[in-house]
N, C-alpha and C positions, 0 to 999 in steps of 0.2 A: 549565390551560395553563402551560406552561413562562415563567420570567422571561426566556427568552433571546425566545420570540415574544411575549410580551406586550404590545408595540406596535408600529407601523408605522412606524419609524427606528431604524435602527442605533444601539446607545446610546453611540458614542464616534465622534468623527469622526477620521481619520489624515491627513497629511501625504499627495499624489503621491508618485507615483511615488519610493521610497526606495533613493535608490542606497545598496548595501552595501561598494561599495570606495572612494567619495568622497564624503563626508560632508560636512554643512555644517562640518566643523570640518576638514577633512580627511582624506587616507587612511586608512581603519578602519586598527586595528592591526594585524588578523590579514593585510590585503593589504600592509604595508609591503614585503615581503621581495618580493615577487608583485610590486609597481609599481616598483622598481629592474630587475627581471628583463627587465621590457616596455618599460622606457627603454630599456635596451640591441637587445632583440629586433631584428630587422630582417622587414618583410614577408613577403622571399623564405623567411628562414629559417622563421618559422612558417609557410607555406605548404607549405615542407618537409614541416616535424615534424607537418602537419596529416595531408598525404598518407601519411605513415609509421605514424601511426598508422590511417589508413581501410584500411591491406595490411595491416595486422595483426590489426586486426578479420574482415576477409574472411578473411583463412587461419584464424582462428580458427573460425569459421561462427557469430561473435555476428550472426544477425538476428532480425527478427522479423518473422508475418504479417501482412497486412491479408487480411483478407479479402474479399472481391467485389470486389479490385484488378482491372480489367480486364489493366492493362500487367506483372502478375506476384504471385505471393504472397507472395515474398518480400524483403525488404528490408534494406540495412545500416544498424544501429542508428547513426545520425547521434551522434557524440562531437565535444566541444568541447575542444580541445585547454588551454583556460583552467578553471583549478581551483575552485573556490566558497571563501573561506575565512571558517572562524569560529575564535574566541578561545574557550579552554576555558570559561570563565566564561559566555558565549554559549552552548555549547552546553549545559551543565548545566541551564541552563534549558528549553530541549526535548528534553534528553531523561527530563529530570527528569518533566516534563510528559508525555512518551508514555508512560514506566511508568506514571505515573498512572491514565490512563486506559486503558491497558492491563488493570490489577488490578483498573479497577471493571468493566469490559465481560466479565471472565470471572466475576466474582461475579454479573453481570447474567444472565450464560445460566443459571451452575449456579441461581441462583434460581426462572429465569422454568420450569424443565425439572423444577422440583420442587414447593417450598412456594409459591412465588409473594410472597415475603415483601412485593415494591415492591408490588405491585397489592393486597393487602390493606392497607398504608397510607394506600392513598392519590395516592400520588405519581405510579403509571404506571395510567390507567383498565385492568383487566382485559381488557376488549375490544382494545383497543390493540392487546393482545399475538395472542387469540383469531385475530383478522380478519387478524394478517398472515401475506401470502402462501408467507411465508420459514421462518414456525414448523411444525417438524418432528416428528409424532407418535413417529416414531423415536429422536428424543432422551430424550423423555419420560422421569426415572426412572435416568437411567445416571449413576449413579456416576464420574467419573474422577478420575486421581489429581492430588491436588494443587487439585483443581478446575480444574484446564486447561481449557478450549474452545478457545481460540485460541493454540497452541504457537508460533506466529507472524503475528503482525501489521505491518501497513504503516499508518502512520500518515501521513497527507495534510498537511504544515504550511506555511502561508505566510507570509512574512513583509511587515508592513505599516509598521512602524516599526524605529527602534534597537534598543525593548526590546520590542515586542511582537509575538508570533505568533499564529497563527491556528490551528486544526485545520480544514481542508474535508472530511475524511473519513474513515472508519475503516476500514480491510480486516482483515475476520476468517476469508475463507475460504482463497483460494489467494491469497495476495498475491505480485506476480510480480516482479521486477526486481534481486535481490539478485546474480544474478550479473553483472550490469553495474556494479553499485558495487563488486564485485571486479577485475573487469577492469579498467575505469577508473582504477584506483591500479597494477593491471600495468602499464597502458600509461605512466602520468606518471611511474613510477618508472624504466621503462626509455630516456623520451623527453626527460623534465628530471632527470637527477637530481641536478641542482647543486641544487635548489631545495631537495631533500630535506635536503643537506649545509647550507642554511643556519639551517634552523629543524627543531623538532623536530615532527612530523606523527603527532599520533594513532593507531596500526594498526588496521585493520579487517583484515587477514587472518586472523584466530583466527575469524571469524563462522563456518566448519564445525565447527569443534571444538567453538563452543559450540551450535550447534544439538545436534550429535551428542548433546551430553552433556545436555542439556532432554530429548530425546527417548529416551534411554536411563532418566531419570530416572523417566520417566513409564509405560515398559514394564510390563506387567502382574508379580505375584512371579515369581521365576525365581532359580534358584541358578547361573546362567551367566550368560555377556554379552549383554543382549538385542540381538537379530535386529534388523535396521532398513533398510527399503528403501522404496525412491520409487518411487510407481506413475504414471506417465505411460499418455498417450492413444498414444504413439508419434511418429515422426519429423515425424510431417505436422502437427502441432500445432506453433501460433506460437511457445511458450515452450519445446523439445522443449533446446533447446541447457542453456537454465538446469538443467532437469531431471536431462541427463546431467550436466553439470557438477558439481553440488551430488552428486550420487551418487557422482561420483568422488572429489571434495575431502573428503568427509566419512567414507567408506570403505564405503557402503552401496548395495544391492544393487538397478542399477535394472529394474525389470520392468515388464511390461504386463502387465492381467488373462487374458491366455491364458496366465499363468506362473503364474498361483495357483488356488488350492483350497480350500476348507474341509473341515474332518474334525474328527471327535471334538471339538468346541468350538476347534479353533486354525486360522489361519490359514497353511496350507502353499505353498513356492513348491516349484515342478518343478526340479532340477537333474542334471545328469547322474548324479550319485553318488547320487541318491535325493531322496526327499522332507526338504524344512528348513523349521521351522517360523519363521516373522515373529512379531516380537513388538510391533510401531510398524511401521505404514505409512502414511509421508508423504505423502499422495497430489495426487495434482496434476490433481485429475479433478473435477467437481462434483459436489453431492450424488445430483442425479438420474440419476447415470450408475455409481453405484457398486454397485449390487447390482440386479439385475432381478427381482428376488423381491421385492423392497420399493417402487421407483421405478421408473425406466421401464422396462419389459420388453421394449423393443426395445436395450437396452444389451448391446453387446457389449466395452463400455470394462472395466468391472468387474468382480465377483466372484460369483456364486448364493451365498448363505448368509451373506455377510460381517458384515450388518446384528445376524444373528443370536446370532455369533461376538463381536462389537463389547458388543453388550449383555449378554451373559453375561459379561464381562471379560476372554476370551481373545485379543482383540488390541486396541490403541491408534489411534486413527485422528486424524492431524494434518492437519490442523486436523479440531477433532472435525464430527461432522453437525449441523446445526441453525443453525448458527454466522450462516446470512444475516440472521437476524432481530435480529442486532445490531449487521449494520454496512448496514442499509437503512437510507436518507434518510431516510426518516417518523422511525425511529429517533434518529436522531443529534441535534435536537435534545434528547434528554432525558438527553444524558452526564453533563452539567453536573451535573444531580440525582442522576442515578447514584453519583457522585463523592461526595457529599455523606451519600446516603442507606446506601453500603457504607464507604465508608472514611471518613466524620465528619471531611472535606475540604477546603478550599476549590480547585475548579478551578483548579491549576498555569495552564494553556492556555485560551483563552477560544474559544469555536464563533465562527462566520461568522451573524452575525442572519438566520434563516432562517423563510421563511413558510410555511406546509404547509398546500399546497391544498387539501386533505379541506375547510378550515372557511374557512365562508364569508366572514367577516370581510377573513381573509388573502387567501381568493382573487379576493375584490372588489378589494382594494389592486394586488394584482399583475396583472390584466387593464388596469386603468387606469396602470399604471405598467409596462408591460411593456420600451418603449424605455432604460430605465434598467437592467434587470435580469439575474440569470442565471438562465432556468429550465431545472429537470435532471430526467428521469426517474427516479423512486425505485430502480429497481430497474437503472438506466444505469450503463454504465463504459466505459472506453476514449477518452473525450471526444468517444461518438456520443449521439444524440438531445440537443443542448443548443440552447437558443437564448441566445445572447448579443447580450442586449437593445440596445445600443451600436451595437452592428458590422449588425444587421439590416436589413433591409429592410423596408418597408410589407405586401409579399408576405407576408413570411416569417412578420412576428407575426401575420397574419389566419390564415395557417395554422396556427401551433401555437396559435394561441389556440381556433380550433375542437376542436385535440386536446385542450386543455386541459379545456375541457367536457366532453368526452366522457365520461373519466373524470377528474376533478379529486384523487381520491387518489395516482391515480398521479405526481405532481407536487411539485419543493419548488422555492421561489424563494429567491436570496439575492441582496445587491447585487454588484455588480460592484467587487472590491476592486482597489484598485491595487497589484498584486504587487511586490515589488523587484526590484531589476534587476541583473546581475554583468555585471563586462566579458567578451564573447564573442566568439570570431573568428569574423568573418563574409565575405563575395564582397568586400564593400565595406572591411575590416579590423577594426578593435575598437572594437566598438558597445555599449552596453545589452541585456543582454534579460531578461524576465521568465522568473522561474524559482520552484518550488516544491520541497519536499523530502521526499522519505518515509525515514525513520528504520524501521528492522525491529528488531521489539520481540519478543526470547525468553523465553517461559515456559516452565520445569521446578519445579525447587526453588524456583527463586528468580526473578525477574524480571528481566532485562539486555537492556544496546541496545548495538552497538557504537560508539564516538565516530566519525560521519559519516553518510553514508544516501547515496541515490541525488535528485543533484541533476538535477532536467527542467527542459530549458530549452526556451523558445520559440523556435524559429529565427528565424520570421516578423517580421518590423518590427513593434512596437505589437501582436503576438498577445498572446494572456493565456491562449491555450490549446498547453501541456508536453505531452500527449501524444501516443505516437513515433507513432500510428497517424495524428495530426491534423498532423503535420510538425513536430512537438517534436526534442528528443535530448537529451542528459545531459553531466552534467561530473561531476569525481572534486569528494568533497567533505572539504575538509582543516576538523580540528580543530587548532589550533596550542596547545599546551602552554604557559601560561604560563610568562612568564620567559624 
């Protein structure tokens, strides 16, 4: 067992609720410029600039789905017209921290897809890997370049103190939301830009150019400019905007699988002029829906032959196949090791003390402690299936505690941390709210994150649940330059 579950108590305790713009010492740094701005602000006028930017989203078509919404499918991504800010020094430390574990989680796939070097240690039981759900026969064996699995990551960080953050999670397959941390700095730039004039603010707008160029890196040999296109499910998919978006900004070619082919070991897309062969395809599609020769055979999302194409080295596939078995819950505690065991490390970013239901020990602590807790389906995302032990009801934990038995692996518990909180406009004016951060982390040649990420905020009074599906929204997240 991991030292991170090793006992039944978080091994540091934090501080409440940690405000990041007023501190016991006063106004963080990076908000100084930010809390002059809001002296002066008037109600009416950010009601304004709040509504100016909700029309600008709308003409843009930033939404996104819920699904099994009775009252509609789709939705305007809720923006907070208030920016998140951190101090360069601040941020080097998470993002310092997400390449980290960025570089050990792809060593961890190219590993586990080959010699298996952790589980012959020691360190990660064999079976571990064997029994889960996520591990893909089709990985098995493929070579890719660089050792990439995961060309792009979304790394989960919250912050609990001054200097300390958290990781809650690791996205290694389709991690979604980058182009709302694009947008979000379109809209602050064209809505405040005195603020912009007062201090100097980190760019995140290069993030296409450097995917491009990760993704070009990785393109199989070729003595031309490799081919590079994002394969979407189409319109009707929740994320269909990011999709086109990134296809545009990046200069790559977006298609759906009735646009491609395989032939002679390449991957071709249909165009009026004839057949062009793809050399990277970003795809934005899950595993199971990418080749029906290989997974589901009722897919008509993806490609006949792709898998085949993939494994002979005649196309690239970002994020590569396999990739769930290393951003599954069960998984995540064991980064910490990861870290230590590939790159002779110590954890930059410390995990959320997490219990893993499989054993019994843990799952005896967490059935008797469940009012205090957060349990999350391993294989959950979107901020569906959770019970947040706190806010529940009598009802609710008799019920997921039934499900919890059911099947007990399917299950990880953590506490219930108290997130920090940034100033937010809200119905009532500028409140608190809890917010977390995902930082998107590029691997090509080299590993890079752009200074900022996509900040989710809690709209809800005292929520602790960011996501847009659960009544979350986002704010633009400023790095400020020292000096």
């Amino acid at each position: 067992m991991s030292t991170e579950t090793a006992s039944h108590e978080p091994s540091a305790t934090f501080p409440r609720l940690y405000n990041e713009m007023r501190t016991r010492t006063g106004i963080a740094p990076a908000y100084l410029q930010l809390d002059e701005w809001l002296k002066t602000a008037k109600a009416d006028s950010l009601q304004r600039l709040q509504r100016s930017s909700d029309e600008l989203f709308s003409r843009r078509g930033i939404t996104f789905a819920v699904y099994g919404d009775p009252h509609g499918s789709r939705r305007l991504i809720p923006f907070d017209l208030i920016p998140r800010a951190l101090t360069a020094s601040e941020w080097k430390l998470v993002a310092d921290g997400c390449v980290q574990r960025v570089r050990a989680l792809n060593a961890f796939l190219s590993d586990i897809y080959d010699e298996q070097e952790i589980c012959k240690a020691g360190v990660i039981p064999t079976e571990e890997i064997a029994r889960n759900k996520l591990y893909s026969q089709a990985a098995i064996g493929v070579k890719l370049p660089y050792g990439v699995h995961s060309h792009v990551s979304g790394v989960d960080v919250v912050r609990i103190a001054s200097d300390h953050w958290c990781v809650l999670e690791d996205n290694l397959r389709t991690p979604s939301g980058v182009s709302y941390m694009l947008e979000n700095r379109r809209a602050m730039r064209r809505f405040c830009p005195e603020l912009f004039n007062r201090q100097r603010i980190l760019p995140i707008d290069h993030y296409p150019d450097l995917l491009m160029e990760a993704l070009s890196d990785c393109a199989p040999p070729t003595d031309r400019k490799p081919s590079v296109a994002v394969l979407t499910p189409g319109p009707i998919n929740s994320a269909f905007f990011e999709h086109s978006y990134l296809a545009q900004r990046m200069g790559a070619e977006l298609v759906e699988g009735q646009d491609l082919y395989c032939d002679k070991g390449k991957l071709w897309m249909r165009t009026l002029t004839g057949p062009q062969v793809i050399d990277v395809l970003y795809r934005r599609i899950d595993d199971d829906y990418l080749d029906p020769k290989v997974f589901r055979s009722d897919s008509v999302l993806g490609v006949p032959g792709l898998i085949d194409v993939y494994r002979s080295g005649g196309v690239t596939l970002a994020n590569a196949v396999g990739n769930g078995v290393a951003d599954d819950k069960s998984i995540y505690p064991r980064v910490p090791e990861m870290i230590r065991f590939y790159l002779g490390e110590e954890p930059i970013l410390k995990n959320v003390h997490t219990y893993r239901l499989g054993e019994e020990s843990d799952r005896q602590y967490v059935l008797e402690h469940l009012a205090e807790l957060v349990v999350k389906e391993v294989h959950g995302s979107g901020g569906y299936g959770m019970l947040i032990g706190p806010t529940s009801t009598v009802a609710e934990r008799t019920a997921y505690k039934a499900r919890i038995l059911s099947d007990p692996s399917a299950f990880i518990a953590q506490p219930t941390l108290a997130l920090s909180t940034c100033p937010t406009f809200v119905a009532q004016g500028i409140a608190p709210r809890h917010v977390d951060l995902r930082p998107y982390v590029v691997s090509g040649k080299t590993v890079s994150v752009v200074p900022g990420g996509l900040t989710r905020v809690a709209l809800k009074e005292g929520s602790l649940v960011v996501n847009s599906s659960q009544g979350g929204g986002t704010k633009d997240t400023w790095v400020i330059a020292d000096g």
